[in-house]
C-alpha positions in Angstrom: -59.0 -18.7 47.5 -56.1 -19.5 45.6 -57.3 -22.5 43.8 -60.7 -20.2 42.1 -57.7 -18.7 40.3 -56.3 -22.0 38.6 -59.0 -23.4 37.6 -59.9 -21.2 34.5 -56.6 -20.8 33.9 -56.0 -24.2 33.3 -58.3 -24.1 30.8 -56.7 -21.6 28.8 -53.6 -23.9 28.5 -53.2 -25.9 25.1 -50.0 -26.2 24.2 -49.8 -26.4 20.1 -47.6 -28.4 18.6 -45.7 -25.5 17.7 -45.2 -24.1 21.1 -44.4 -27.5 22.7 -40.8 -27.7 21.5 -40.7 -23.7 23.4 -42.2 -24.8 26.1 -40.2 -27.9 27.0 -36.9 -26.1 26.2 -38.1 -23.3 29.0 -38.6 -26.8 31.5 -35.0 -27.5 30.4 -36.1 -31.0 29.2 -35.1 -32.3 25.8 -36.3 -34.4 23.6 -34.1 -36.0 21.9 -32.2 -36.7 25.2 -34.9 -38.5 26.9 -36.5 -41.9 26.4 -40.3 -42.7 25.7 -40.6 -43.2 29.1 -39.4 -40.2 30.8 -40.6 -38.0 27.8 -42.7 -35.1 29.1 -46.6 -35.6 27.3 -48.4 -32.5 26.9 -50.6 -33.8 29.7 -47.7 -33.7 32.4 -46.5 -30.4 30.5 -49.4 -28.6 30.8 -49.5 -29.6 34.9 -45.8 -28.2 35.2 -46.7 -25.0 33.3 -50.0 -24.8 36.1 -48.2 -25.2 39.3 -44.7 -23.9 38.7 -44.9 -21.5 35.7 -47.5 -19.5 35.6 -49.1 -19.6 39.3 -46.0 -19.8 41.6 -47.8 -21.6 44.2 -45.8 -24.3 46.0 -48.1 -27.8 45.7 -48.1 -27.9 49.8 -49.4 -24.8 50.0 -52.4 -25.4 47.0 -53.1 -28.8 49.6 -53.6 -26.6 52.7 -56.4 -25.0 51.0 -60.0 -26.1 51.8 -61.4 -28.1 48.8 -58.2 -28.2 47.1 -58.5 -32.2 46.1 -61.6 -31.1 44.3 -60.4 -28.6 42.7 -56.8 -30.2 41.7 -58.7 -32.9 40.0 -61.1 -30.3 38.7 -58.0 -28.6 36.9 -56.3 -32.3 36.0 -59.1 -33.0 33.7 -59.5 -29.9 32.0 -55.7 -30.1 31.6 -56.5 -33.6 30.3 -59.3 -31.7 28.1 -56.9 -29.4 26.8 -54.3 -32.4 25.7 -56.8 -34.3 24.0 -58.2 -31.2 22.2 -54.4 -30.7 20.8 -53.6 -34.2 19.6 -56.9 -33.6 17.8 -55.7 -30.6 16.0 -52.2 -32.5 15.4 -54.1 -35.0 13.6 -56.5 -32.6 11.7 -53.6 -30.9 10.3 -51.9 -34.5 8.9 -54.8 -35.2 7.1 -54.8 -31.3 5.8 -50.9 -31.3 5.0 -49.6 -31.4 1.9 -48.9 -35.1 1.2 -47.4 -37.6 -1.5 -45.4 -40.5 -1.6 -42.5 -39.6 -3.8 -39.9 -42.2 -4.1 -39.1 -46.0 -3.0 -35.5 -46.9 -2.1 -34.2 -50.2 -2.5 -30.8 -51.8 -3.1 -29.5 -54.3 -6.4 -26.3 -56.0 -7.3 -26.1 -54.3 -10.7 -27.0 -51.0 -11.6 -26.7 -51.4 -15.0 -28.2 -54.4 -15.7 -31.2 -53.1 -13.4 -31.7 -50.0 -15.3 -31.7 -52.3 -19.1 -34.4 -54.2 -17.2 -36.6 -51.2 -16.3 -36.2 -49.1 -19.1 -36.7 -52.0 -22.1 -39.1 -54.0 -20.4 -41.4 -51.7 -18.0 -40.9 -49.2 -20.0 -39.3 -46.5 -17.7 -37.0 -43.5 -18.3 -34.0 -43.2 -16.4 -34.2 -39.8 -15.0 -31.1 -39.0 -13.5 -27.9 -40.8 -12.1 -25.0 -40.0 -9.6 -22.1 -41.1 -7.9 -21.0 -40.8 -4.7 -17.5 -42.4 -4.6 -16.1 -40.9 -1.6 -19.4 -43.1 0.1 -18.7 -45.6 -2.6 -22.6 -46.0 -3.8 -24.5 -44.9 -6.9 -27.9 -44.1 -7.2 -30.5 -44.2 -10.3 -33.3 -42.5 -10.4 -36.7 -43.9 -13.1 -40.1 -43.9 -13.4 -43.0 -42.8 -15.4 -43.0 -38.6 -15.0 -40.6 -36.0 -13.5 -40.1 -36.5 -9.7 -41.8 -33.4 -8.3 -45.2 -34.9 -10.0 -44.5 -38.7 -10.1 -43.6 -41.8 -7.9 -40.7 -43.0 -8.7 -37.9 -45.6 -8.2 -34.5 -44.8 -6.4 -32.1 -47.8 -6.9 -28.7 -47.9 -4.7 -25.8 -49.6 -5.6 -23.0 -49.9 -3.0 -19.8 -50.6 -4.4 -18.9 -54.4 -4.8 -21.7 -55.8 -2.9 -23.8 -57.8 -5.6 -26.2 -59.8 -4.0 -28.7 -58.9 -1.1 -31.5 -60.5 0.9 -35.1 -59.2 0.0 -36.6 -61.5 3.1 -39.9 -62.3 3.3 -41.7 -59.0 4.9 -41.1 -57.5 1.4 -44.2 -58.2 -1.2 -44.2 -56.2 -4.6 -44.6 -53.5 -6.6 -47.3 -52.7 -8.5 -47.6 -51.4 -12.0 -50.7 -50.3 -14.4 -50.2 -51.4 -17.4 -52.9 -51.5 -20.5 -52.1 -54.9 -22.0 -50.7 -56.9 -19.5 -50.1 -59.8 -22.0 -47.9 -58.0 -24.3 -46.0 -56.4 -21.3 -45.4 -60.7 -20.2 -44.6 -61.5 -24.0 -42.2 -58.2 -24.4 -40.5 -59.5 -20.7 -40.5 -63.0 -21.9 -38.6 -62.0 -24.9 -35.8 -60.5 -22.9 -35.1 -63.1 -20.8 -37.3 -61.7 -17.9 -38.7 -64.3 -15.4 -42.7 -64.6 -15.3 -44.1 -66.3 -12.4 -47.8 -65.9 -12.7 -49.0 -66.1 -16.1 -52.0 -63.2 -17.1 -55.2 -64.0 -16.6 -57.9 -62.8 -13.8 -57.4 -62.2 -10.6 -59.1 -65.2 -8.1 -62.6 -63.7 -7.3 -62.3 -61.1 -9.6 -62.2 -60.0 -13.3 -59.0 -57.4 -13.3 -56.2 -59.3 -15.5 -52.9 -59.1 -13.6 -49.7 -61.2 -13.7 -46.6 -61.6 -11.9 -42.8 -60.6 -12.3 -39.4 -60.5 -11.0 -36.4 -58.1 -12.0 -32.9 -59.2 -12.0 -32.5 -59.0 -7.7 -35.8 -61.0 -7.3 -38.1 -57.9 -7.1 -41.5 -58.7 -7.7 -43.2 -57.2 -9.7 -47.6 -57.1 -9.9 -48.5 -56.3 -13.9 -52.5 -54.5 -13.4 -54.4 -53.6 -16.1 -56.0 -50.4 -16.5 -56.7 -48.1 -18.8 -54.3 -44.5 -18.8 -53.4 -43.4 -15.3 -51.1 -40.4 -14.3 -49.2 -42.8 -12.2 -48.4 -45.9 -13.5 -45.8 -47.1 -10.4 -49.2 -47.9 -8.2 -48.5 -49.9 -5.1 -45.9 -50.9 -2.6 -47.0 -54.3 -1.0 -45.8 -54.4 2.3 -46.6 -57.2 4.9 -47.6 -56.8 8.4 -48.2 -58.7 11.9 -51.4 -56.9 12.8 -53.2 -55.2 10.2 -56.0 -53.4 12.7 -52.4 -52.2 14.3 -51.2 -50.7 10.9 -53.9 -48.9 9.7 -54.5 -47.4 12.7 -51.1 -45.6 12.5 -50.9 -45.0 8.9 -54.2 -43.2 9.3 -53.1 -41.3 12.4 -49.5 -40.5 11.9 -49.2 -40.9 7.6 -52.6 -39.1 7.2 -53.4 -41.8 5.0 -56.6 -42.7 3.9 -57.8 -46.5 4.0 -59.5 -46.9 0.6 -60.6 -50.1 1.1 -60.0 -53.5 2.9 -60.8 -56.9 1.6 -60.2 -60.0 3.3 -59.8 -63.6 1.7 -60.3 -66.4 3.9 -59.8 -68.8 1.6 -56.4 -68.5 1.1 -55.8 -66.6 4.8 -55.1 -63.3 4.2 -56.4 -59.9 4.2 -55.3 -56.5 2.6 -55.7 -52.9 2.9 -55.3 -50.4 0.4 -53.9 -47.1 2.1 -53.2 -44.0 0.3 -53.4 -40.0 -0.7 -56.2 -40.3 -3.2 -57.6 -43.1 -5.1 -56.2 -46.0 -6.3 -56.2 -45.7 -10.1 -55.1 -42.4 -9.9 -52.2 -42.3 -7.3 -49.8 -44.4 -6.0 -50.9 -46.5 -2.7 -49.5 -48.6 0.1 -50.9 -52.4 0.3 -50.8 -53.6 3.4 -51.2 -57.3 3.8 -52.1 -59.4 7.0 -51.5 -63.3 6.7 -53.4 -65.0 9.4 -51.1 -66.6 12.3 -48.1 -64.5 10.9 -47.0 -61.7 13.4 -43.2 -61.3 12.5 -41.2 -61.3 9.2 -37.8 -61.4 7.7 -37.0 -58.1 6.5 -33.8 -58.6 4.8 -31.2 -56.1 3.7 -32.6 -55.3 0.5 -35.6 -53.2 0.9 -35.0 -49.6 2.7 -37.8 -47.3 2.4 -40.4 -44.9 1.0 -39.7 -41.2 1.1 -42.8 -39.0 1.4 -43.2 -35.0 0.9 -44.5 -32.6 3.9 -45.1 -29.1 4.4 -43.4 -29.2 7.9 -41.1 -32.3 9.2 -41.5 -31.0 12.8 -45.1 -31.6 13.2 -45.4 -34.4 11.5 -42.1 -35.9 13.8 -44.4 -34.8 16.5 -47.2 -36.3 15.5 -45.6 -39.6 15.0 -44.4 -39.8 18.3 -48.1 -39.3 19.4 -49.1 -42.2 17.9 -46.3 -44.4 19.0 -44.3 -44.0 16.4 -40.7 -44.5 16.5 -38.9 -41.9 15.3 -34.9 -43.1 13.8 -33.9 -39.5 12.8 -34.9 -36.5 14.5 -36.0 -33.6 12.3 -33.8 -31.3 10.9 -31.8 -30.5 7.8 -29.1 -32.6 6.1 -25.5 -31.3 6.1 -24.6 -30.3 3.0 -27.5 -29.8 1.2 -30.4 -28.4 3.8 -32.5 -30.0 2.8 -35.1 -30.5 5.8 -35.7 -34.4 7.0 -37.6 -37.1 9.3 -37.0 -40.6 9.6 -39.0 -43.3 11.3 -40.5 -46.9 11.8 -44.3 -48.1 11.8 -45.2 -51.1 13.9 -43.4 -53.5 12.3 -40.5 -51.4 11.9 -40.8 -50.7 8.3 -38.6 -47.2 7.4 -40.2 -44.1 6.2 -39.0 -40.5 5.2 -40.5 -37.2 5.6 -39.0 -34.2 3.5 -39.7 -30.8 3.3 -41.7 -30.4 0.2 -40.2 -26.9 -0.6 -36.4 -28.1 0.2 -37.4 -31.3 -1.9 -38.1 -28.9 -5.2 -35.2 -26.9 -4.6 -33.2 -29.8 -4.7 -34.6 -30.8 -7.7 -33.7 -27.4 -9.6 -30.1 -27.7 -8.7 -29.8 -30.6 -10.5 
């Protein structure tokens, strides 16, 4: 007669992502201490809470009751029920969290002559500098708008290294510019290196034209009319696109706004984002057919993107197979709340607080 009792009970079992860190504490299991292997899932949580926790009936004695396989399985799938009914509401809230992409981070040789570049021929504003000799690296911040509303650029220079490796995982970035002619003419004229002339893109009618900065960045020029953000893409390349967009949708809560494949030339894309394309900034994804590895180099580090709350979305990403390279937490020093992981293909990606990222901001 015992078993009647567990099996509505079980049902009322589903652990929120809020209560799993409590729960697997009170097991004496932790996280951060345990590989992906021996990690507890919510599914095998949710069993330990049954049998142990909350019932204190010894599994040989549940077995010695008549009908108990029937009823064990019984209250295995609704435990099963109750998992997938959370990871449902983990990934309703991504897509309902409070989500932009707020700076890329990348390393050059020379600050200066990086900042000249930017500011004279892509016409950015250097928004703030500093210097961290004790680490011996600078950082420059520029862009188009104020960080707590714009995408932005975040350049690190490490003392005396001038020269890195961009590999050949790394694509472009993208910027909307109205004239994309006199953007190539202006670049031309200060010794800027053009390697696409403007003209149309092939099957299309949007005028575009390739640059590089003084590292070998390179740089797509799109014209558009006026948009709020003119730093538009990051073009990243992949080794299975289906793969990709799968966990950027899941894990990011990014939207795919479209995908277009080219079999012409043996590629396809996808555009993945917060909100549409000539309005925000998005992520390009791009799948070469054959390729499944790249070169990432030591140049290219990593996109940095705001959150309303770094432990669920660390939790999230480690539902989705996510790697996660930083558990969450705040940074010493400054408090400021962080996650750090890789996707697939083991590109980086940083989750702050969006609250401690604005603080930050005003002490500047």
């Amino acid at each position: 007669m015992e078993m009647v009792r567990i099996i509505p009970m079980a049902s009322s079992i589903r652990p929120s992502l809020s209560s799993f860190r409590s729960c697997v504490s009170r097991f004496g299991v932790s996280l951060s201490s345990c590989n992906s292997s021996r990690r507890p899932s919510f599914l095998h949580l949710g069993s330990a809470v049954q049998q142990s926790q909350l019932f204190s009936v010894k599994a040989s004695k549940l077995f010695r009751v008549e009908g108990s396989n029937m009823a064990v399985r019984a209250a295995g799938n609704m435990a099963q029920a109750s998992t997938s009914i959370t990871q449902e509401e983990a990934l309703e809230w991504v897509k309902k969290d409070n989500r932009r992409m707020l700076h890329v981070v990348y390393r050059v040789g020379d600050l200066e002559r990086t900042i000249k570049f930017y500011t004279e021929c892509l016409g950015m504003k250097l928004l703030r500098k500093r210097d961290i000799p004790e680490e011996r690296y600078t950082n420059a911040f520029l862009g188009y708008g104020p960080e707590d509303s714009h995408f932005v650029i975040e350049l690190t220079y490490n003392y005396g290294v001038d020269k890195y490796d961009i590999g050949t995982g790394f694509g472009h970035f993208g910027i909307a510019v109205e004239d994309v002619a006199k953007t190539v003419d202006l670049i031309k004229a200060k010794g800027g290196k053009v390697t696409r002339e403007p003209g149309p893109v092939k099957g299309g009618s949007t005028v575009i034209a390739f640059i590089e900065d003084p590292d070998g960045y390179k740089f797509e020029l799109i014209e558009r009319g006026p948009t709020p953000e003119p730093l538009c893409q990051v073009m990243l390349r992949v080794g299975d696109l289906d793969r990709s967009i799968n966990f950027y949708e899941k894990a990011f809560g990014m939207e795919l706004l479209r995908k277009r494949d080219n079999p012409e030339y043996k590629y396809t894309i996808a555009m993945m984002g917060y909100g549409p394309e000539d309005k925000s900034v998005v992520l390009e994804l791009t799948y070469n057919y054959g390729v499944t590895q790249y070169d990432k180099g030591n140049a290219y580090a990593q996109i940095a993107i705001g959150t309303d709350d770094v432990y669920k979305t660390a939790e999230v990403i480690k539902m989705s197979e996510g790697k996660l390279t930083r558990e969450p937490g705040p940074l010493p020093g400054i408090n400021t709340k962080i996650a750090a992981c890789l996707d697939p293909d083991g590109w980086k990606t940083v989750f702050v607080d969006n609250i401690d990222f604005l603080k930050e901001l005003e002490l500047l």
